[in-house]
C-alpha positions in Angstrom: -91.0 -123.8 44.5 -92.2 -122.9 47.9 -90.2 -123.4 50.9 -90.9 -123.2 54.4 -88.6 -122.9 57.3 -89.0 -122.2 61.1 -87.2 -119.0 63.1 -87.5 -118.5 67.0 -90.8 -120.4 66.7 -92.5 -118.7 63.6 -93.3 -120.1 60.2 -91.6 -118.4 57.0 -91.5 -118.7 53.6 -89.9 -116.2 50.8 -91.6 -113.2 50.4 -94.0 -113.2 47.5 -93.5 -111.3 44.5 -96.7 -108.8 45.7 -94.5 -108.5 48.8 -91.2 -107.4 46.9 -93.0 -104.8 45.1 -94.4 -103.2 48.6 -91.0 -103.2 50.2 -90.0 -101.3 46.9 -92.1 -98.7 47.3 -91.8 -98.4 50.9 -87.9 -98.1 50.4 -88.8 -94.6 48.4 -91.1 -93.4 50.9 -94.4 -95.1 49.7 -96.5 -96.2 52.8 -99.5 -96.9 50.8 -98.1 -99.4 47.9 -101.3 -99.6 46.5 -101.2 -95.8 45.6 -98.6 -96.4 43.4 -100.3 -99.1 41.9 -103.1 -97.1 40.8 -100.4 -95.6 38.7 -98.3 -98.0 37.0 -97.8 -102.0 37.0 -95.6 -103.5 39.3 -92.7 -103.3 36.8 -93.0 -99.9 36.2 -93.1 -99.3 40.5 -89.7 -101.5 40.1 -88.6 -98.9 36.9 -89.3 -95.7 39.1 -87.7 -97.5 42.5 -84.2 -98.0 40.9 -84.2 -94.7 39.2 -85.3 -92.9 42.7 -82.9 -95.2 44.8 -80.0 -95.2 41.5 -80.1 -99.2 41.6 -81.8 -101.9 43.1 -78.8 -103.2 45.7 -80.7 -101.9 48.6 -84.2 -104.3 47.4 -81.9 -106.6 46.2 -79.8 -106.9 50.0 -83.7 -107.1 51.7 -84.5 -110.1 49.0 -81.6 -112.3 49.7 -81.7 -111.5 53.6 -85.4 -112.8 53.6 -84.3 -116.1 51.6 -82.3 -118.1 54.1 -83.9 -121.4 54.9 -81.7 -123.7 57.1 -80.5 -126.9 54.6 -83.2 -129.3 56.6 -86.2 -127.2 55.1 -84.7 -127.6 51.6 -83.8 -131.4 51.9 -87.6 -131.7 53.5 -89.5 -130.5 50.8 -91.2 -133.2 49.1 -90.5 -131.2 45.7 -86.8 -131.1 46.2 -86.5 -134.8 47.6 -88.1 -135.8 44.0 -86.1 -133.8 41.8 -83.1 -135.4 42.9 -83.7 -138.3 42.0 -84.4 -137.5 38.8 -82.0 -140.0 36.8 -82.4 -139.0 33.5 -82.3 -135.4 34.0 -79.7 -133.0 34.7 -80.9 -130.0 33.4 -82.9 -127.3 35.6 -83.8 -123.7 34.2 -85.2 -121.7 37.1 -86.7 -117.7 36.9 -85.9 -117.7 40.7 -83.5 -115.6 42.6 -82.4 -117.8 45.3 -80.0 -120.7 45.4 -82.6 -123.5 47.1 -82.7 -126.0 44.0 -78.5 -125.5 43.7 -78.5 -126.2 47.7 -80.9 -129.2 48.0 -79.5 -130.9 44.8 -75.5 -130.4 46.8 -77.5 -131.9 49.8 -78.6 -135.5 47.9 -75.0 -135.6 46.0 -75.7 -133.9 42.8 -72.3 -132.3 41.7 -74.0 -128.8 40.6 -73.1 -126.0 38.4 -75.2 -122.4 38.4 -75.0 -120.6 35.2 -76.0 -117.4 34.8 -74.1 -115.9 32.2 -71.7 -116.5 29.5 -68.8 -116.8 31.0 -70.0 -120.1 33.2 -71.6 -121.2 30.0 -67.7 -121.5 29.0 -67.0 -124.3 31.9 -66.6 -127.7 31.4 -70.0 -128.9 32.2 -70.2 -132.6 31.6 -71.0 -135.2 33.9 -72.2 -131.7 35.9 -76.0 -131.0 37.5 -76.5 -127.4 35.3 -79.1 -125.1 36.6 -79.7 -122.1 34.2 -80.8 -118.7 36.3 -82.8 -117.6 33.6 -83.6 -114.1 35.5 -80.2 -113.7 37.1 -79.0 -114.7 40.9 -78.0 -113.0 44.3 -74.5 -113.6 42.8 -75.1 -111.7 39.8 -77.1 -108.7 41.1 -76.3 -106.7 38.0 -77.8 -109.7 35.8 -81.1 -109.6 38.2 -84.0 -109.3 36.2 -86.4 -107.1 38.9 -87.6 -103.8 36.6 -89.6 -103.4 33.1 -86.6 -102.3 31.1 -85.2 -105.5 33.0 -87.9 -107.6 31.5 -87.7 -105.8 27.9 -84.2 -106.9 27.4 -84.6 -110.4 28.8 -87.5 -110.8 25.7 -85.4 -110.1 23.1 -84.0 -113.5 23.7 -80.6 -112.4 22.3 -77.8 -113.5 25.0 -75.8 -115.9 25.7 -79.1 -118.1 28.1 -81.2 -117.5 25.4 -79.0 -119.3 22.5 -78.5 -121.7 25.4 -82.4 -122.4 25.8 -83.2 -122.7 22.1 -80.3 -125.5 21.9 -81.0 -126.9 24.7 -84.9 -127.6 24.0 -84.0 -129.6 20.8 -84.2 -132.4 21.1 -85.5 -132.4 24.7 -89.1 -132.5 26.2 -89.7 -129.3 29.0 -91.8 -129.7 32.1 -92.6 -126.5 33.4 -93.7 -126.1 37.1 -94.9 -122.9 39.4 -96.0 -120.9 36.1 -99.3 -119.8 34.6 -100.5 -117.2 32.2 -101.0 -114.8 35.2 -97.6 -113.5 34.3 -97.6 -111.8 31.3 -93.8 -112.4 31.0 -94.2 -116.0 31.4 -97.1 -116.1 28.7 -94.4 -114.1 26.3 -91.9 -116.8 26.6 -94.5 -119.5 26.3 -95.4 -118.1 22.7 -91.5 -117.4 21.6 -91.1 -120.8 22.5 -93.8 -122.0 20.0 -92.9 -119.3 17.5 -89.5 -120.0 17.6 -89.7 -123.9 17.6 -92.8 -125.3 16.5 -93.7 -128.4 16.0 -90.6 -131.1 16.5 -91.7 -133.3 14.1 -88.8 -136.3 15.8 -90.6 -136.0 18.9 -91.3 -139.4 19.8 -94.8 -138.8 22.2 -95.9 -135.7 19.7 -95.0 -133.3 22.2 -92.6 -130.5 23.5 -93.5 -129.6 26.7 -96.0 -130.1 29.3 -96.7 -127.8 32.4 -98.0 -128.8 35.7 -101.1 -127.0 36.4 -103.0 -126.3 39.7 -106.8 -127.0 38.8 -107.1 -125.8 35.1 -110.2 -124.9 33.3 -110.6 -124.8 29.6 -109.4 -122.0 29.5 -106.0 -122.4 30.8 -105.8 -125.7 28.8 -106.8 -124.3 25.2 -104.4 -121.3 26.2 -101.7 -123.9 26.7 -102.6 -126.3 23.8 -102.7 -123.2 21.6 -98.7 -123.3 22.3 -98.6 -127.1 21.9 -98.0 -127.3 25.6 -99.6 -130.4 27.3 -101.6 -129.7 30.5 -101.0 -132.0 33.3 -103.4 -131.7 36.5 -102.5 -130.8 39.7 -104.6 -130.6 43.0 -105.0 -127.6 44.6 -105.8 -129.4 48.1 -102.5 -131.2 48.0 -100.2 -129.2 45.3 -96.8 -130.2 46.7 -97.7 -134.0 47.0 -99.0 -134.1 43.5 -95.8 -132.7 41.9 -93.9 -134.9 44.0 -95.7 -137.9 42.4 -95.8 -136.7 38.6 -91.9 -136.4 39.6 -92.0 -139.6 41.0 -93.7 -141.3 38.4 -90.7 -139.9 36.1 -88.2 -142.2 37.9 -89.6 -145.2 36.4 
């Protein structure tokens, strides 16, 4: 979810995932990023930068030094405001870096645990706010899921947060927000879901998950349904407002 803060004057926002990818290549000496492009995904440019550079820390300290809102941005987002309040739900799972949600939840008095690998899975975590860094955090850089390989091993859905996800979506109907089939990962874990899962036949309203969509055309929506995932609108004009209210309307 987007955040925007103010420095010395100046707008900013986290850098966009186009954005990481050109300060990877310019870290191995790529001044034209869109060379490189021309000769492998963005994932692959990611595979060939921590091979050149023997890791990613150096991307990885540029990410997180580019992420640092002041708490009043995160606590002013409309999003944020909406999802702590949130009664009935106390379960977040997140493909972002950064620590926002875990920050602006601590902000409205959500007692919060991050879990990003097996051993916090092994915490007590009752009575607890969990949210689930499904690609890894700044804490965990090793656990970081930036490169192709990366991406390969997080598919096999074979840890520790994968077993999580499957018990945790028993049971349980998902919202999914900021995602679309432009991300081929995303589309992957949209149809192991459905694979794995299918049809809960003791799901009282017939349905697993819904996703809120910025202006979607039939195609997007048969794309979905094909997955037994429920499109729910969203205005592209006034994108934060709407998800605020579908939150909102969730209270009741």
């Amino acid at each position: 979810m987007a955040v925007t803060w103010e420095v010395a004057g100046e707008q900013r926002r986290g850098p966009s995932w186009a954005q990481l990818v050109d300060q990877a290549a310019m870290q191995v000496g790529a001044q034209e990023p869109a060379l490189l492009r021309m000769r492998g995904s963005d994932l692959q440019i990611l595979e060939y930068v921590k091979a050149k550079k023997d890791g990613m820390q150096p991307l990885i300290n540029w990410l997180h030094k580019s992420m640092d809102p002041p708490e009043s941005a995160l606590t002013s987002s409309l999003i944020h405001q909406a999802l702590s309040k949130l009664e009935h739900c106390n379960l977040f799972y997140t493909t972002n870096y950064d620590d926002f949600l875990e920050r602006s939840l601590r902000a409205f008095g959500s007692e919060v645990v991050t879990v990003s690998s097996e051993h916090e899975l092994s915490q007590s975590l009752h009575e607890k706010t969990q949210v689930v860094k499904f690609h890894g955090d700044f804490n965990r850089p090793d656990a970081m899921v930036l490169t192709e390989s990366d991406y390969g091993r997080r598919m096999r859905f074979e840890d520790a947060l994968d077993y999580k996800l499957r018990s945790d979506v028993l049971g349980k109907v998902l919202l999914f927000i900021g995602y679309s089939f432009n991300d081929a990962n995303v589309a992957y874990l949209f149809r192991r879901l459905n694979d794995v899962f299918g049809k809960l036949p003791q799901s009282f309203v017939g349905k697993r998950a819904y996703i809120a969509y910025v202006n979607p055309s039939d195609f997007e929506r048969r794309l979905f349904h094909a997955r037994n995932i429920e499109v729910i609108s969203i205005d592209g004009r006034a994108r934060e407002t709407d998800i605020a209210n579908l939150l909102r309307e969730m209270t009741g």
